[in-house]
py3Dmol code that shows the C-alpha trace and the ligand (Angstrom):
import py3Dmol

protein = """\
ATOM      1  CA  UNK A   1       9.665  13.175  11.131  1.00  0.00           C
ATOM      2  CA  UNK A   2       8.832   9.493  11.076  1.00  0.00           C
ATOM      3  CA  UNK A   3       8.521   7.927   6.955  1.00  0.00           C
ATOM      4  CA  UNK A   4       4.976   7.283   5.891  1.00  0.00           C
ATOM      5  CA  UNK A   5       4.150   4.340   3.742  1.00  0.00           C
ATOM      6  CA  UNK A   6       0.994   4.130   1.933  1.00  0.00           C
ATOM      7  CA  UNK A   7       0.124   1.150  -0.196  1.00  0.00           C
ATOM      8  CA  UNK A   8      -2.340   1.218  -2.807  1.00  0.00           C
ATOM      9  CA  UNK A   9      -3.263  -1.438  -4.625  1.00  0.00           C
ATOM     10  CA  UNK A  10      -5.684  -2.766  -7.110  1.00  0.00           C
ATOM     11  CA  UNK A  11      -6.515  -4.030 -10.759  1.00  0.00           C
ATOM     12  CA  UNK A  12      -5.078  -2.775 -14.381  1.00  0.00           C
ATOM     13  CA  UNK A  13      -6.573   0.988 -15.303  1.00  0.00           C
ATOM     14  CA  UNK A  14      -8.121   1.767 -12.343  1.00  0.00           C
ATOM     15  CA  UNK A  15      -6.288   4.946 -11.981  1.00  0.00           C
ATOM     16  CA  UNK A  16      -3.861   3.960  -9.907  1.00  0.00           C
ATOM     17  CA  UNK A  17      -0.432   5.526 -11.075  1.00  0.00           C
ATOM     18  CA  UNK A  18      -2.112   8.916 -12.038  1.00  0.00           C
ATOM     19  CA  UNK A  19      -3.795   9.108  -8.234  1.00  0.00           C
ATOM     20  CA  UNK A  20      -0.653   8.201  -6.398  1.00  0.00           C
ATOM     21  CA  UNK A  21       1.524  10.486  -8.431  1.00  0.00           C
ATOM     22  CA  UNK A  22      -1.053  13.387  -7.947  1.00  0.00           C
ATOM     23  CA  UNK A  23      -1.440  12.583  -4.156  1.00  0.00           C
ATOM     24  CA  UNK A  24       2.482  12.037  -3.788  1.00  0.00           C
ATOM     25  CA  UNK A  25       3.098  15.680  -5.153  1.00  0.00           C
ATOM     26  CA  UNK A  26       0.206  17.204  -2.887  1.00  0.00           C
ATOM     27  CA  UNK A  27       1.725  15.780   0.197  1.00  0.00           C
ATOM     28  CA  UNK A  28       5.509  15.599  -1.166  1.00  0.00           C
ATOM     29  CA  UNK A  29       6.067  11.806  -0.848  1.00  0.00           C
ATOM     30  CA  UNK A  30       8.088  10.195  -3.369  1.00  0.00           C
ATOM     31  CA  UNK A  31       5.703   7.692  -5.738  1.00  0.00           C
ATOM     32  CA  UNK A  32       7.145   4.546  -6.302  1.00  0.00           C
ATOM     33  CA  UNK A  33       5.689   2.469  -9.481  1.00  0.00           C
ATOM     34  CA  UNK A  34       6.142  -0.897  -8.541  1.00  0.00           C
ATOM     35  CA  UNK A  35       4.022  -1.783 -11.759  1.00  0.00           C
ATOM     36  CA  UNK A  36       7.321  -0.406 -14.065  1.00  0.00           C
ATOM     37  CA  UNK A  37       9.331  -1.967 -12.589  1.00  0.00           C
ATOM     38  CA  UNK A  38       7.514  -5.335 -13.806  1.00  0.00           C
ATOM     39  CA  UNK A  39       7.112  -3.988 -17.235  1.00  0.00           C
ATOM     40  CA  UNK A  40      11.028  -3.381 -17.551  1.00  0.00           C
ATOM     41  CA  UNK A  41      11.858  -6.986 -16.723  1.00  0.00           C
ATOM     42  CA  UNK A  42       8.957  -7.643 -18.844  1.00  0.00           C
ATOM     43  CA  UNK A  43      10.962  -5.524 -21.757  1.00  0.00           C
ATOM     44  CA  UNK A  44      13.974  -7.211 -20.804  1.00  0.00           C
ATOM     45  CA  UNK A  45      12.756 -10.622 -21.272  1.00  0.00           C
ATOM     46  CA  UNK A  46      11.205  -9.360 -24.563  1.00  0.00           C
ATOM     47  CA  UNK A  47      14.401  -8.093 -25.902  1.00  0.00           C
ATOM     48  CA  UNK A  48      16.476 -11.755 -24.896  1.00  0.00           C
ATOM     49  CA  UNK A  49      13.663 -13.180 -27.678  1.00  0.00           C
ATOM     50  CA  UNK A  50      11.846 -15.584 -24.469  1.00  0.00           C
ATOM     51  CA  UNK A  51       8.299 -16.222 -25.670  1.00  0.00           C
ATOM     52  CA  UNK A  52       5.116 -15.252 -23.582  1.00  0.00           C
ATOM     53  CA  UNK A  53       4.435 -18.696 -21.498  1.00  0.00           C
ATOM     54  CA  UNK A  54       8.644 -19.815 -21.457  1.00  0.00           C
ATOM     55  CA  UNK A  55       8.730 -19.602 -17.812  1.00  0.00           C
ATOM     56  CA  UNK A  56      11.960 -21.003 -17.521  1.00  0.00           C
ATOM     57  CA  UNK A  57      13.650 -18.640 -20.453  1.00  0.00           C
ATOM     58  CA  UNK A  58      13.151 -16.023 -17.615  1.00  0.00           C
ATOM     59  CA  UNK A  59      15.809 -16.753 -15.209  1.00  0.00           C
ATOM     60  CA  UNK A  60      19.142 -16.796 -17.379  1.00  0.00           C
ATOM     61  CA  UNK A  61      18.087 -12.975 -18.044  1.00  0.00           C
ATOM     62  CA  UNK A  62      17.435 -11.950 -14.602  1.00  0.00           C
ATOM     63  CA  UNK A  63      20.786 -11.625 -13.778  1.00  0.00           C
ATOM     64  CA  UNK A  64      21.818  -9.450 -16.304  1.00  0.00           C
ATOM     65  CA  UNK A  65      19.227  -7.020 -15.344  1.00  0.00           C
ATOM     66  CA  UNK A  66      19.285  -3.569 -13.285  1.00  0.00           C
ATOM     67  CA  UNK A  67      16.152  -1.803 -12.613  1.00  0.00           C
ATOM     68  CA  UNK A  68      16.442   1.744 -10.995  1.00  0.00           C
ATOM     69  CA  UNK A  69      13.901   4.306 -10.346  1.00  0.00           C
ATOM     70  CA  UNK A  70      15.290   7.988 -11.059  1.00  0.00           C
ATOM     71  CA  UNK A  71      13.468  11.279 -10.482  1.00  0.00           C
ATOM     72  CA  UNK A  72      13.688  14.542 -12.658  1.00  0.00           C
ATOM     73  CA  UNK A  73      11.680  17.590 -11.801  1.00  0.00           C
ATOM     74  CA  UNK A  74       9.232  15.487  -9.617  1.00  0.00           C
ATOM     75  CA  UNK A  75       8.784  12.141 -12.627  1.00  0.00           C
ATOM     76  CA  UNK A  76       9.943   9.420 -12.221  1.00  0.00           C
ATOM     77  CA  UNK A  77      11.582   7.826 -15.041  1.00  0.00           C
ATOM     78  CA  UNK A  78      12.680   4.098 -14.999  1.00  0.00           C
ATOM     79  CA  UNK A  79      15.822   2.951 -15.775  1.00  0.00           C
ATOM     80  CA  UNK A  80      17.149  -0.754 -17.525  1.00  0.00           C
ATOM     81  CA  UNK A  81      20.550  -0.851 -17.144  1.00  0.00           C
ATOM     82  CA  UNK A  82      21.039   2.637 -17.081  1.00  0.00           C
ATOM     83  CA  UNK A  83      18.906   3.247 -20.137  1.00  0.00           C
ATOM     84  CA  UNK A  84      15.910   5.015 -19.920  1.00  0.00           C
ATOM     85  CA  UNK A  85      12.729   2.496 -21.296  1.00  0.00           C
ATOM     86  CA  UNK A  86      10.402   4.835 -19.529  1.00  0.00           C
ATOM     87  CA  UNK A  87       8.301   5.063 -22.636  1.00  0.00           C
ATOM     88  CA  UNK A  88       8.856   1.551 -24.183  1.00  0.00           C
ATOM     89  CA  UNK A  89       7.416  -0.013 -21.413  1.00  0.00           C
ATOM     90  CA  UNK A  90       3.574   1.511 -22.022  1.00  0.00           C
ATOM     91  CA  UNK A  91       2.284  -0.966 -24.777  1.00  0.00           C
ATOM     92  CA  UNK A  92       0.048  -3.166 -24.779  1.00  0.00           C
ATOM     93  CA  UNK A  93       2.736  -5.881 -25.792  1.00  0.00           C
ATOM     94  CA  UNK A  94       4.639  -4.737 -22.435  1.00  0.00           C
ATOM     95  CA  UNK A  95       1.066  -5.044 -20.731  1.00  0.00           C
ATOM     96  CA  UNK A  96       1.202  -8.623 -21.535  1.00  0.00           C
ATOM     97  CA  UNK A  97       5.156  -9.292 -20.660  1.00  0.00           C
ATOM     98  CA  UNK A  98       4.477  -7.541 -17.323  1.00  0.00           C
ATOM     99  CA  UNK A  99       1.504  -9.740 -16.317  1.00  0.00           C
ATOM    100  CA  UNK A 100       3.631 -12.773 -17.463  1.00  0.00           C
ATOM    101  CA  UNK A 101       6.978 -12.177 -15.489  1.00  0.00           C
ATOM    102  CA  UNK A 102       5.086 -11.141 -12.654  1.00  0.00           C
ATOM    103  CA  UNK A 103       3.869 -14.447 -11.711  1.00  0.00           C
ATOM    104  CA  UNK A 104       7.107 -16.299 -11.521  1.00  0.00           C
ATOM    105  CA  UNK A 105       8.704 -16.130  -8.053  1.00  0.00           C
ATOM    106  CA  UNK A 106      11.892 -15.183  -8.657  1.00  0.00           C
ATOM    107  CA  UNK A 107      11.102 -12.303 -10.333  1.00  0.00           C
ATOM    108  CA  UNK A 108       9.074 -11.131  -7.028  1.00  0.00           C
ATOM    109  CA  UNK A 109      11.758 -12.164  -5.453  1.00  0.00           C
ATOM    110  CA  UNK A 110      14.267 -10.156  -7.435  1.00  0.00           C
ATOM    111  CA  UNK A 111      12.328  -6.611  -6.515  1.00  0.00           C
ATOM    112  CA  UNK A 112      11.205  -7.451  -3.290  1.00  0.00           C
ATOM    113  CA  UNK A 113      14.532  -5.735  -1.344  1.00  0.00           C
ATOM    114  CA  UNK A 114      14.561  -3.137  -3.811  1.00  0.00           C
ATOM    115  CA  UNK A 115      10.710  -1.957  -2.936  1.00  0.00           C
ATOM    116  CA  UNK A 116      11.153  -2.559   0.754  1.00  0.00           C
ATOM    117  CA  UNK A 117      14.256  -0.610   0.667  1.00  0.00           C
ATOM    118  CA  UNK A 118      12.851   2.723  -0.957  1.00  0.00           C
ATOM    119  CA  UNK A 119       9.747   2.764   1.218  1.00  0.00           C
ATOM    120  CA  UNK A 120      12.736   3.087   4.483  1.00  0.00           C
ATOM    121  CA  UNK A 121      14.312   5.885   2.697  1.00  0.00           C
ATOM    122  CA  UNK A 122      11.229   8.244   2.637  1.00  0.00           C
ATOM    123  CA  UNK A 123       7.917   8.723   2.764  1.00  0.00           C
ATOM    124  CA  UNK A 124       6.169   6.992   0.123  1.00  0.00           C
ATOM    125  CA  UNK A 125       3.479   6.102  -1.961  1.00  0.00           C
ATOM    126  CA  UNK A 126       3.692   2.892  -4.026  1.00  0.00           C
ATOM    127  CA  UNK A 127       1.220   1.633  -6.259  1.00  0.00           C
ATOM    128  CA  UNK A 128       0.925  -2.471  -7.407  1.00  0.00           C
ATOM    129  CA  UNK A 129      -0.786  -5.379  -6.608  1.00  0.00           C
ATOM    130  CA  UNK A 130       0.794  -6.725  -3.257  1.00  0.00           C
ATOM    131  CA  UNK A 131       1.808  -3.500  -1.696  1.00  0.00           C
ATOM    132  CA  UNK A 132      -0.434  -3.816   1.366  1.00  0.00           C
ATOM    133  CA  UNK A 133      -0.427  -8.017   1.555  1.00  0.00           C
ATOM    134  CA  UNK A 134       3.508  -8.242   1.115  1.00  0.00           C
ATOM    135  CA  UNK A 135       5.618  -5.641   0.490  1.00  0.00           C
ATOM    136  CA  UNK A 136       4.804  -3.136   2.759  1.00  0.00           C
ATOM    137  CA  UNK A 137       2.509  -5.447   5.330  1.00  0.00           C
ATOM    138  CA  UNK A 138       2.719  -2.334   8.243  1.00  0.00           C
ATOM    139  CA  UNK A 139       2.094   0.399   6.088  1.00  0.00           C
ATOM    140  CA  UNK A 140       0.275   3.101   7.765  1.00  0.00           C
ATOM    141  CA  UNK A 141      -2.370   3.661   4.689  1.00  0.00           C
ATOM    142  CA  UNK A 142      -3.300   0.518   2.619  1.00  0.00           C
ATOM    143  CA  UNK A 143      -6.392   1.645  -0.112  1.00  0.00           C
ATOM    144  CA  UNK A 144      -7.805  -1.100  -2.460  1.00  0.00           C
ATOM    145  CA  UNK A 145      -8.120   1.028  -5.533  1.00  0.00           C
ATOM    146  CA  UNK A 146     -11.284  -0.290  -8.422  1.00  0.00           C
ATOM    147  CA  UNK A 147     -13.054   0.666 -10.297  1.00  0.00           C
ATOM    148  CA  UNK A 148     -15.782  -1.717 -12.807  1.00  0.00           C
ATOM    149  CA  UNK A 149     -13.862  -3.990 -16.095  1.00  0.00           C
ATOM    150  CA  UNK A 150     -15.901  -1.577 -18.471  1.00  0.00           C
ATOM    151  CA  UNK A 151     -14.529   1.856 -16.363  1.00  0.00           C
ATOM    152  CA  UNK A 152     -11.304   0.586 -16.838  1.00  0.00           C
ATOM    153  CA  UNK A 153     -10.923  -0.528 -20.251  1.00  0.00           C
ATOM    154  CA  UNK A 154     -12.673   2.830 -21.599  1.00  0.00           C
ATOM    155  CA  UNK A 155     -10.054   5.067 -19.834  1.00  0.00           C
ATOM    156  CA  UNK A 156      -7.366   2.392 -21.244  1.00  0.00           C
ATOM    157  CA  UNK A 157      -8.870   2.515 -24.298  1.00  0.00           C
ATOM    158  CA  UNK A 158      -8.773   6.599 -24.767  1.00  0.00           C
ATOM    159  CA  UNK A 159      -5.208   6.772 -23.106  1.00  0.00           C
ATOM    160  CA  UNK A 160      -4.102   4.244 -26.108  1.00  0.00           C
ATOM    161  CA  UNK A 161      -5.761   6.262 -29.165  1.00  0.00           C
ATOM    162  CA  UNK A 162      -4.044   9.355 -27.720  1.00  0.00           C
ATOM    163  CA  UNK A 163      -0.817   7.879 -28.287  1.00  0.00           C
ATOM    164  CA  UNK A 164      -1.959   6.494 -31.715  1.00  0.00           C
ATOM    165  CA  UNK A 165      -1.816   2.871 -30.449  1.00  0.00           C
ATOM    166  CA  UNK A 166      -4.307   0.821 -33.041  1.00  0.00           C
ATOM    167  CA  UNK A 167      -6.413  -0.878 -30.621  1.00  0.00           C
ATOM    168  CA  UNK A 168     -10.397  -1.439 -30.416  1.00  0.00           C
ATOM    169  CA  UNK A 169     -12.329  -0.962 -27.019  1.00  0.00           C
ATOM    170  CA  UNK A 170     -13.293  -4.858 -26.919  1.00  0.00           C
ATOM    171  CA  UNK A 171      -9.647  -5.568 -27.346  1.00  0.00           C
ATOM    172  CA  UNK A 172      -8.844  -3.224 -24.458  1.00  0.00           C
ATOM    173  CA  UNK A 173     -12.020  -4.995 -22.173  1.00  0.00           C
ATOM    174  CA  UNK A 174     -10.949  -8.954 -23.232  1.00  0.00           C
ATOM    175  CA  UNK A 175      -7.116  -7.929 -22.435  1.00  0.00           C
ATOM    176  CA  UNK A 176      -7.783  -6.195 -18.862  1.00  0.00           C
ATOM    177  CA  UNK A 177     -10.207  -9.075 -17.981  1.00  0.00           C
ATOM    178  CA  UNK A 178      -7.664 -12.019 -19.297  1.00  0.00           C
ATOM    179  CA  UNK A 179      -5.102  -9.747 -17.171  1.00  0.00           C
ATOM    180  CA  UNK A 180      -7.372  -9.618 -13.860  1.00  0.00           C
ATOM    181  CA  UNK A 181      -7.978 -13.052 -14.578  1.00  0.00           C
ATOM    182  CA  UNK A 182      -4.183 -13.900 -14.448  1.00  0.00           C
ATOM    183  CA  UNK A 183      -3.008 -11.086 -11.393  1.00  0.00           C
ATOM    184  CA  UNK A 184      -5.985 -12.695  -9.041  1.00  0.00           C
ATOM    185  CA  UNK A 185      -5.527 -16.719  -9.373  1.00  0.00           C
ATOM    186  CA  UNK A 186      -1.831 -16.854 -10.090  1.00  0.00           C
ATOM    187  CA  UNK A 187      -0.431 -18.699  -6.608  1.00  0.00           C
ATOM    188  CA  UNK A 188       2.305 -15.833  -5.778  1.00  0.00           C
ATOM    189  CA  UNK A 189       1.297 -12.877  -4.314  1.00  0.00           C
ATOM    190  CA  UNK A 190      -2.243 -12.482  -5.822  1.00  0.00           C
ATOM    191  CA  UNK A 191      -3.732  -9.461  -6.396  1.00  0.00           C
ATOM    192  CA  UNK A 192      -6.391  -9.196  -3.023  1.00  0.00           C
ATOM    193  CA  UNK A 193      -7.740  -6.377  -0.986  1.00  0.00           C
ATOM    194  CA  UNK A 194      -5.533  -6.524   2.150  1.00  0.00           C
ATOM    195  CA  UNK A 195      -7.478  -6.815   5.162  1.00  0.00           C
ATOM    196  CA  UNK A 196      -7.090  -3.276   6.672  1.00  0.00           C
ATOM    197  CA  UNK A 197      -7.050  -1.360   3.418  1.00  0.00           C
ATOM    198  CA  UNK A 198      -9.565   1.265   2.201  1.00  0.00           C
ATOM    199  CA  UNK A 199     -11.923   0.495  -0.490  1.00  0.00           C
ATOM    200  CA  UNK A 200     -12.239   3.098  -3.177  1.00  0.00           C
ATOM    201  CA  UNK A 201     -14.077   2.487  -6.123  1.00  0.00           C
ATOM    202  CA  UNK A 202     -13.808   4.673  -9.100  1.00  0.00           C
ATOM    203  CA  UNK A 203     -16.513   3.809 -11.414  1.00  0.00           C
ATOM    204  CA  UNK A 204     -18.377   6.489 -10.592  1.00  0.00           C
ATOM    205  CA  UNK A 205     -15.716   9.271  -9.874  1.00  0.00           C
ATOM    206  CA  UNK A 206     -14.078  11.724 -11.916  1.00  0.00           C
ATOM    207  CA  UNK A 207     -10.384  11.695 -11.809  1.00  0.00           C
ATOM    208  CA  UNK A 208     -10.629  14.239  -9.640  1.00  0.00           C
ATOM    209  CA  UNK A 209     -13.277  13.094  -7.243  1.00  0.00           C
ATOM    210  CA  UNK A 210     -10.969   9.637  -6.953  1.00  0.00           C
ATOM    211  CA  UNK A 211      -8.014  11.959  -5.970  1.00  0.00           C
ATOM    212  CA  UNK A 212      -9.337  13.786  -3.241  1.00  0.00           C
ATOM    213  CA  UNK A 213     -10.946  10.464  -2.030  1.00  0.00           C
ATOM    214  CA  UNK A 214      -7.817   8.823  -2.256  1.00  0.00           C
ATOM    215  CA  UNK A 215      -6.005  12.075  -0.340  1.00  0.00           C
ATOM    216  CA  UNK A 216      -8.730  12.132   2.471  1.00  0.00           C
ATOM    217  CA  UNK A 217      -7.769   8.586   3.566  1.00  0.00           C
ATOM    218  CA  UNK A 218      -4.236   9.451   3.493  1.00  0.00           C
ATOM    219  CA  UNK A 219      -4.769  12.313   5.632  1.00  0.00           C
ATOM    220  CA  UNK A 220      -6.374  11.001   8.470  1.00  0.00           C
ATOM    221  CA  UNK A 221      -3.142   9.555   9.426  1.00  0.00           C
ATOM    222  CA  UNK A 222      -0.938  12.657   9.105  1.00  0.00           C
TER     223      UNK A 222
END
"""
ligand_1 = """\
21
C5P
O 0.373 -1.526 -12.847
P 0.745 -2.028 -14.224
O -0.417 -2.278 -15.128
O 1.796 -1.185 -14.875
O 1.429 -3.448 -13.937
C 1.754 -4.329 -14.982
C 1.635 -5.764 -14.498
O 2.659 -6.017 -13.533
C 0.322 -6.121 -13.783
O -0.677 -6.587 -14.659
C 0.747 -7.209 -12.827
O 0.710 -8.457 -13.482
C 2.186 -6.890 -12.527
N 2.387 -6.304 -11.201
C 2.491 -7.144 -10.114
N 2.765 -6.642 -8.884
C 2.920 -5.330 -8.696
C 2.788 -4.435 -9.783
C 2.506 -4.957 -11.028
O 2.353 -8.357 -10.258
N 3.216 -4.877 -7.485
"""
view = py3Dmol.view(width=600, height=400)
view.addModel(protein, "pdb")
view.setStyle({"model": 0}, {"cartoon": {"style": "trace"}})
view.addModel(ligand_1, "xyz")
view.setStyle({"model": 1}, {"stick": {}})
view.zoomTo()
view.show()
């Protein structure tokens, strides 16, 4: 059978990983994070001690970098050099790193082969911010995936006490706007609703209204 690609894309806590992993195992694709593998250079440029804004400390670590994407018993776990970060990489620090590599070309560049190769492998969904507009341009399902700022930061927000993570709700709202601010205007590879792609908005929906939206559009190409 031919490989299926579906793209979805769309802003910071809008549900996206949780929907594409739940759709992926419904329909047995493989889900591809593209989003972790931004946070583990992020990490990685943490760890070399390059300050938030020191664009050009960035490229003397890039080369001394390996990101892989393994799967155990259906997760995926994701891999810096062999170590697993998969956990290290979900704070709100990382939030920030991730946002900040992410706009430097080389970095795109740097992930760009390794995205378009795993969407030849296999079917696949892969959730980011230029899925539909760059990496995957002739995927056969691209959804824009929102949902309102205040939606997003309250299901942020709740995520983040569950792990214990001392942060207030305003903090949450100011750091996903300043981060939609940043993934929307910066010149390379913006964060945009691709032309063809399915708007589904979230707001309103419970997680698992948004999934079975999400699956229906999938499945009208199948
Ligand atoms: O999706 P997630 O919040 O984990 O992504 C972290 C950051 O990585 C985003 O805020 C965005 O700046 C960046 N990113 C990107 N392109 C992608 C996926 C993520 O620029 N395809």
């Amino acid at each position: 059978m031919k490989s299926i690609a579906v793209a979805i894309d769309g802003p910071s806590g809008a549900g996206k990983s949780t929907i594409a992993r739940a759709a992926a195992g419904r329909l047995g694709f493989v889900y591809v994070d593209t989003g972790a593998m931004y946070r583990t250079i992020g990490l990685a440029v943490c760890r070399a001690g390059v300050q938030l804004g020191d664009t050009a400390g960035i490229l003397p670590v890039l080369p001394g970098i390996e990101v892989n994407l393994s799967y155990e018993d259906g997760v995926q776990h994701v891999l810096l050099n062999g170590e697993d970060v998969s956990d290290l990489i979900r704070t709100p620090e990382m939030s920030k790193y991730a946002s900040f590599v992410s706009a430097v070309p080389e970095v795109r560049a740097f992930l760009l082969d390794t995205q378009r190769d795993m969407a030849k492998k296999c079917s696949v969904i892969m959730d980011g911010r230029d899925i539909g507009t760059v990496i995957l341009p002739d995927a056969e399902v691209k959804i824009f995936l929102t949902a309102s700022p205040e939606a997003r930061a309250r299901r942020r927000y709740l995520e983040l006490q569950q792990k214990g993570e001392n942060v207030t709700l305003d903090e949450v709202l100011a750091d996903m706007i300043q981060r939609d601010r940043d993934d929307t205007t910066r010149a390379e590879a913006p964060l945009r609703q691709a032309e063809d792609a399915v708007l589904v908005d979230t707001s309103e929906l419970t997680l698992e209204e948004s999934m079975d939206a999400v699956e229906a559009v999938i499945r009208r190409v199948l």
